[in-house]
C-alpha positions in Angstrom: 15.6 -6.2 7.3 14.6 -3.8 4.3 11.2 -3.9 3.5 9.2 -2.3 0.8 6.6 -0.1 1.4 4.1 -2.8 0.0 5.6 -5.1 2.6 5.4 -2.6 5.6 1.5 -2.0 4.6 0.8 -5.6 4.1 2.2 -6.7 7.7 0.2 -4.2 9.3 -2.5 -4.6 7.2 -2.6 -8.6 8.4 -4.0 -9.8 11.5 -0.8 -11.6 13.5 -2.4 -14.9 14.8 -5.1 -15.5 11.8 -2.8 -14.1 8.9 -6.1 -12.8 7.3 -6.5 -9.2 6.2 -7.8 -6.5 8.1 -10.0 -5.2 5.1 -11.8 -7.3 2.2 -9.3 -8.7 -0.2 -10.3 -6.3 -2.9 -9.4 -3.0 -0.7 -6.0 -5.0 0.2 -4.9 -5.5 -3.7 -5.9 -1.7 -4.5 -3.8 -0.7 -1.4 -0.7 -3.0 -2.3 -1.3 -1.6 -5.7 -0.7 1.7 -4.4 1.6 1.2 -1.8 3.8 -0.5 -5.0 3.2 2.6 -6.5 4.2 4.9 -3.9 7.4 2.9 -2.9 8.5 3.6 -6.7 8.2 6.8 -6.6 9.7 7.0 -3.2 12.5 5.9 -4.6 12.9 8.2 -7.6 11.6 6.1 -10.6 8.7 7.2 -10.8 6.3 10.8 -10.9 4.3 12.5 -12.2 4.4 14.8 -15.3 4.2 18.3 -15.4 4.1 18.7 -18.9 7.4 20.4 -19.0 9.9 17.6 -18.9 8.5 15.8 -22.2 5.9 13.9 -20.3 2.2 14.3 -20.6 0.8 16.4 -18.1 -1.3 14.8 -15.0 0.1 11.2 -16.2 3.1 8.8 -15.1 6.3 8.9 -16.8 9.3 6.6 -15.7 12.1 8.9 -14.4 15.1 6.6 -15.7 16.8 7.4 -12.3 16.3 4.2 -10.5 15.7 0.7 -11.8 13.7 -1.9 -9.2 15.7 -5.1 -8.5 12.7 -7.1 -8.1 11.0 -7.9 -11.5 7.6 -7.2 -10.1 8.4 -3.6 -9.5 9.9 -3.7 -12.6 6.8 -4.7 -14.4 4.8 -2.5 -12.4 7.1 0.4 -13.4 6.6 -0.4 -17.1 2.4 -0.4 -16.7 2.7 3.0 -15.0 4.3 5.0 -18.0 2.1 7.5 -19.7 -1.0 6.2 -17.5 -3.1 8.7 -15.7 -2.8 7.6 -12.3 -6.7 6.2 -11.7 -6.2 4.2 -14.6 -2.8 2.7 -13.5 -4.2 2.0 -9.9 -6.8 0.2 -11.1 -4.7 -1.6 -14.2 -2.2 -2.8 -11.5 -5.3 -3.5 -8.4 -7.2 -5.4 -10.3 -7.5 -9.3 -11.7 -4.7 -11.5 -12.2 -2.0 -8.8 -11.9 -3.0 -8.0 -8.6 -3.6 -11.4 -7.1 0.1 -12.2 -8.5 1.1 -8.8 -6.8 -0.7 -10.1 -3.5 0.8 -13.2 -3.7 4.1 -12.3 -4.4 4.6 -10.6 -1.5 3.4 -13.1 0.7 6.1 -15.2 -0.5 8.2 -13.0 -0.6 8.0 -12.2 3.1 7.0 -16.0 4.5 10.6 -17.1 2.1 12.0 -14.8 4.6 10.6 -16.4 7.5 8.3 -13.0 8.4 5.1 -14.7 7.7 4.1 -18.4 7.5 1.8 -20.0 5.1 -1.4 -22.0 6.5 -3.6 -23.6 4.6 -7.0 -23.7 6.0 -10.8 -24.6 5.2 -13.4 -22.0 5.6 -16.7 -23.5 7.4 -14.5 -26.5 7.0 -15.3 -27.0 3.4 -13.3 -24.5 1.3 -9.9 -24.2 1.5 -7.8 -21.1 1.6 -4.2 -19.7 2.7 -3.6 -17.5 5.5 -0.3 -15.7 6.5 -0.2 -15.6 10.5 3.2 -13.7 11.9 6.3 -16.1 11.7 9.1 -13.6 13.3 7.3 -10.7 15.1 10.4 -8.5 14.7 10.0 -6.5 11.0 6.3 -6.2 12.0 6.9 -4.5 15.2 9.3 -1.8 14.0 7.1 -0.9 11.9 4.6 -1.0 14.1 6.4 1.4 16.4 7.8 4.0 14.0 4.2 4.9 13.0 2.9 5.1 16.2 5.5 6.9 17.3 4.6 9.3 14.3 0.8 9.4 15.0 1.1 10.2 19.4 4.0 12.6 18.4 6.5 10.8 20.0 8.8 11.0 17.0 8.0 13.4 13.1 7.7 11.1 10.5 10.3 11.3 8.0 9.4 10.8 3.8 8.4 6.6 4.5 6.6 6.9 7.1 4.4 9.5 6.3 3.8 8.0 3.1 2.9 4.6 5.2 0.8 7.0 7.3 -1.1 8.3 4.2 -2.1 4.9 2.9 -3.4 3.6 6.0 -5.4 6.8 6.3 -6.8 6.3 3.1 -7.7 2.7 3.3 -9.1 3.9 7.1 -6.9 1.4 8.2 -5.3 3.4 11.2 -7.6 2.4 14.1 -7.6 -1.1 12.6 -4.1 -1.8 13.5 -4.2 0.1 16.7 -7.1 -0.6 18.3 -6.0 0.2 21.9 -5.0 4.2 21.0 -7.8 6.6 20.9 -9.1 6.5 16.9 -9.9 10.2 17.1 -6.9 11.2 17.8 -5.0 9.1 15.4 -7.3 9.8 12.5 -6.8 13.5 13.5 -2.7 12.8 13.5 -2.8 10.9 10.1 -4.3 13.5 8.5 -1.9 16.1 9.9 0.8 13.8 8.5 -0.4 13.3 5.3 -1.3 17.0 4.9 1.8 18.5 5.9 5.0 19.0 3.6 6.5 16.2 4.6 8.6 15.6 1.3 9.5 17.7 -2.0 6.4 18.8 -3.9 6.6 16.3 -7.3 7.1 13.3 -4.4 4.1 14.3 -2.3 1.5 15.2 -5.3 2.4 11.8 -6.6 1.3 9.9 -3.8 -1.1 12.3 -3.1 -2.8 11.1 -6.8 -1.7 7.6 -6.0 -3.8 8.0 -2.7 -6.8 9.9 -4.4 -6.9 7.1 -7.1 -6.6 4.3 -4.8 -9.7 5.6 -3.2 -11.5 6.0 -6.9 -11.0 2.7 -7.9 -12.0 1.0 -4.8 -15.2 3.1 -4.5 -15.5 1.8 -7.8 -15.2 -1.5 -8.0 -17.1 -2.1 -4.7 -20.3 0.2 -6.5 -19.9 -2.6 -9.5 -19.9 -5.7 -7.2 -23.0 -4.2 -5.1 -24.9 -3.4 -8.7 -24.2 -6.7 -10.1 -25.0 -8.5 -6.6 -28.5 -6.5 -6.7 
């Protein structure tokens, strides 16, 4: 099954028997937002300007190579042109975008019969959905091609490092491996993320999505906190 790299992070990124999220539900739509991201320019639609090739410098700018089938990524692909890439993170993480982003892709993968939908109450008062694991398979190749990556078992080829990079930088790594020794895997991710692993305009793109990702989460959380205070 072909998964985007939204999808990959989002199954790992989901506890298998509760189908809640590892992290608080505003670090998950940042880090969908930028695995989204990431998956697009991945795939050769989308990078980052130099300033030589008519684009602005330091900002977005659609390639015109590849064209998403799915009209999410589409949409996301128009929001990203001639955006810096903190400001497109956070245009795309944020509000009703990034709930329909979220939510899309649980669809997406429970229409698909990867995840089921649950509806639950919290307390036993307030209702909400959950996504437990449906079919076990997508999840656990996914599962092992990291971890393979991470103990050295295997190198991690252009996806999975870029998979590697987000879970570093959503500290998400010992989350979904809780048995392997988190030193050692933190100290792996960053290995992976800060090694060569792909051509130089790929890796400073996702590198920026990463960096941004980071920003507006740090952010948003500082906001909520003040205005909670």
């Amino acid at each position: 099954m072909e998964l985007t790299l939204a999808e990959e992070y989002l199954l790992l990124a989901l506890d298998d028997v509760s189908g809640r999220p590892l992290l608080s539900g505003q670090h998950l739509q940042f880090a969908l937002a930028g695995a989204s991201v990431a998956d697009l320019t991945l795939r050769g639609a989308l990078e980052v300007s130099a300033g030589a090739d008519g684009g602005r410098a330091g900002r977005f700018r659609v390639t015109g190579r590849a064209t998403p089938s799915d009209p999410m990524q589409r949409e996301i692909l128009e929001l990203m042109h001639e955006r810096r890439p903190k400001d497109a993170i956070r245009k795309v993480g944020q509000g009703g975008f990034a709930r329909n982003l979220r939510d899309a892709l649980h669809q997406g993968l429970g229409a698909r019969g990867v995840l089921r939908e649950e509806q639950v109450r919290i307390l036993g008062l307030f209702p909400s959905t959950t996504w437990p694991a449906h079919d076990p398979t997508p999840e656990a190749a996914v599962r092992e091609r990291v971890l393979a990556a991470l103990t050295g078992r295997a190198d991690a080829d252009e996806r999975t490092a870029a998979l590697v990079s987000l879970l570093l930088a959503t500290d998400l790594t010992r989350k979904v491996f809780p048995d392997q020794d988190r030193r050692a895997l933190k100290r792996r991710a960053k290995e992976i993320a800060e090694s060569e692993w792909s051509g130089a305009a790929v890796k400073r793109a996702i590198d920026e999505v990463n960096a941004a990702m980071v920003a507006a989460t740090v952010a948003a959380t500082s906001a909520a906190t003040a205005g909670g205070s």
